[in-house]
C-alpha positions in Angstrom: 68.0 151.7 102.9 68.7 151.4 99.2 65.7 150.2 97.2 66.3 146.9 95.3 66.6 146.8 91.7 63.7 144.8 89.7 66.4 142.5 87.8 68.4 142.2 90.9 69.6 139.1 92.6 68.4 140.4 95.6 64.7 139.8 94.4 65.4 136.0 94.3 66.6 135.4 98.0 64.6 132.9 100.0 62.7 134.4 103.3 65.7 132.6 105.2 67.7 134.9 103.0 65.9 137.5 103.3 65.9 137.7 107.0 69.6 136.8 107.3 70.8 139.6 105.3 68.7 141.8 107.2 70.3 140.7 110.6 73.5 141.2 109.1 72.4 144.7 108.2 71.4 145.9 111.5 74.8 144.1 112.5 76.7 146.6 110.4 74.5 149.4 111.2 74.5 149.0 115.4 78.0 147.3 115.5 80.4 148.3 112.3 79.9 144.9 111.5 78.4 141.2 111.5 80.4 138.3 112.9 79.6 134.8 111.4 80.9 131.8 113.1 80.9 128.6 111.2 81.8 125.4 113.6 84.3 123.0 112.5 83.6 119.6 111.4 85.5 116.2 109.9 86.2 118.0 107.0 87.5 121.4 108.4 88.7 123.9 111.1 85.9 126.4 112.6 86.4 130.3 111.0 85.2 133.3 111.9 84.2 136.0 109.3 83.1 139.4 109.2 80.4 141.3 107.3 80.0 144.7 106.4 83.0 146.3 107.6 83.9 146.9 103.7 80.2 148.6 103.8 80.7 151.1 106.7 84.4 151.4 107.0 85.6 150.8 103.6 88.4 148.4 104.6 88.5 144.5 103.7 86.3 142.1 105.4 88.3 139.6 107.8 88.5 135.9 108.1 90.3 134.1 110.6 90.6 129.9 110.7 91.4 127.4 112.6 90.6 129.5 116.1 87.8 128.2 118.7 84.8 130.4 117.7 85.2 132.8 120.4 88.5 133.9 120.5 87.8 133.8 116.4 84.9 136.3 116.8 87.0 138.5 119.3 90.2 138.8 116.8 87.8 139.9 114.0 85.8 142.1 115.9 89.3 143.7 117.5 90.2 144.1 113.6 87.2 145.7 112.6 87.3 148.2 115.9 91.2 148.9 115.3 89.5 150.0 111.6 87.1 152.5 112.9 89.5 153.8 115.1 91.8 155.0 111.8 94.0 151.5 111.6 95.3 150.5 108.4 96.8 146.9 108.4 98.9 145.1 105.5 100.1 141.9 104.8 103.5 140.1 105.9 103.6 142.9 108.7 103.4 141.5 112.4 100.5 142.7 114.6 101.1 142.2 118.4 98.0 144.1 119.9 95.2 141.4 119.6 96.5 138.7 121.6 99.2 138.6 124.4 101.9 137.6 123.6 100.8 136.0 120.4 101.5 137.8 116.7 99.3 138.0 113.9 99.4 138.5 110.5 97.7 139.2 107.2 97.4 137.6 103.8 94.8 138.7 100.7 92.2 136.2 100.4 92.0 135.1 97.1 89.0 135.7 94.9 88.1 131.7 94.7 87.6 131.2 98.2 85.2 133.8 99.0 82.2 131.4 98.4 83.6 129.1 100.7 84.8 131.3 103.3 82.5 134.9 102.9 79.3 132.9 101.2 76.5 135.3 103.4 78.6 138.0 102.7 77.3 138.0 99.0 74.0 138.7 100.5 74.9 142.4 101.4 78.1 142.6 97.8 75.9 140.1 95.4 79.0 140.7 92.7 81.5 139.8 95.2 83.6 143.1 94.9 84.9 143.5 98.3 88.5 142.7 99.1 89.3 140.2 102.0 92.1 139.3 104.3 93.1 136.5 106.4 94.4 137.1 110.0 96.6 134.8 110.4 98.2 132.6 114.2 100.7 131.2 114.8 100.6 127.7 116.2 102.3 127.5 119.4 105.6 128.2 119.4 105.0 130.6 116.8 105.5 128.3 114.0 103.2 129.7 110.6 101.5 127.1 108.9 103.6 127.7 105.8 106.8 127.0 107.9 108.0 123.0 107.8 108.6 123.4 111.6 104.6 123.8 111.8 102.9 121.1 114.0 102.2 118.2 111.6 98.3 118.7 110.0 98.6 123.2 110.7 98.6 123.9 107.6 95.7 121.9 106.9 93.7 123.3 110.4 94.6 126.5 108.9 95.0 127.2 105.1 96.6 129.9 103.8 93.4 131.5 101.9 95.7 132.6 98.7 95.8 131.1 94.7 98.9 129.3 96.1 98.1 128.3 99.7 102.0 130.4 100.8 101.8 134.2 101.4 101.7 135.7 97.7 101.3 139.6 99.2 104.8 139.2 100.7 108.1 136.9 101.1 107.8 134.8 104.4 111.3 135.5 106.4 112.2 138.2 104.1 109.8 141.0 104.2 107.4 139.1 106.7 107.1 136.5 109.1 
C-alpha cells in the first residue's frame, strides 16, 4: 500500500473512516471493486455506486438510481466485470447485455454531484479526479426519464446526473436513445 502523506487529507479521517476506506480497499483489491448501496428515503430513489474500478481498471466509476438495491448492485457489478474483460462503453449508445430484454445507457456524471452521489469514493481519490458515469433504465415501456412520455415523477426517481439534468454527452433520438 501507498504510504500516506504527512499533510494529507488522509491523516484527518475518523476511525469510522479509516476502517471504511480500508473495506473498500480490500473490495477493490479481491473483487475489481466496492459496491455501495445507499437506500432510498422521502427525499430520494436508492443508488448503487461503485468504488475503485477507476483504481484497478482505469475506467470511470458507475452509478446507477432509482433501481431496488440488488438489481442496482448487480448492473454495476456486471459494468465493472464487462470492464476487466476489455469493454469500453460510451454515452448515448444502447447496451442490451445486462438485463433481458431491458436497454441501458450512459451519461457523464457531472463533477457537482459526485459528493452527493460518489461521497466514500473520495476516501480512496481525496481530489475527486476520477470520471463517472450513470447507467441509465428505462421505465417500463422503455420510456427515459428525459422523454415527456416518462411515467409522471421518473425523472425525479431517476435524475439525469449531468450540469443540465438531459444527456449533454449526446442528442437523445438523434445519436442516442
Amino acid at each position: 500500500m501507498t504510504p500516506v502523506p504527512p499533510n494529507s487529507a488522509l491523516n484527518k479521517l475518523t476511525d469510522q473512516d479509516r476502517a471504511l476506506r480500508q473495506w473498500l480497499l480490500k473490495q477493490a483489491e479481491d473483487h475489481g471493486n466496492a459496491v455501495v448501496q445507499v437506500a432510498g428515503d422521502e427525499q430520494g430513489a436508492p443508488y448503487c455506486f461503485t468504488v475503485g474500478a477507476w483504481r484497478r481498471f482505469g475506467v470511470a466509476e458507475a452509478v446507477v438510481i432509482g433501481l431496488p438495491l440488488e438489481m442496482g448492485s448487480l448492473l454495476v457489478t456486471a459494468y465493472v466485470d464487462a470492464c476487466k474483460q476489455g469493454a469500453r462503453f460510451r454515452p448515448g449508445e444502447m447496451y442490451d447485455g445486462f438485463f433481458k430484454g431491458v436497454p441501458i445507457t450512459l451519461e457523464k456524471v457531472a463533477k457537482g454531484f459526485y459528493p452527493e452521489y460518489f461521497g466514500s469514493a473520495f476516501l480512496l481519490h481525496p481530489t475527486g479526479d476520477f470520471p463517472a458515469v450513470q447507467l441509465i433504465v428505462p421505465a417500463d415501456g422503455g420510456h427515459w426519464p428525459w422523454q415527456d412520455t416518462a411515467p409522471p415523477g421518473f425523472a425525479q426517481w431517476q435524475p439525469v446526473l449531468t450540469a443540465s439534468g438531459r444527456p449533454e454527452s449526446w442528442l437523445p433520438g438523434v445519436d442516442g436513445p
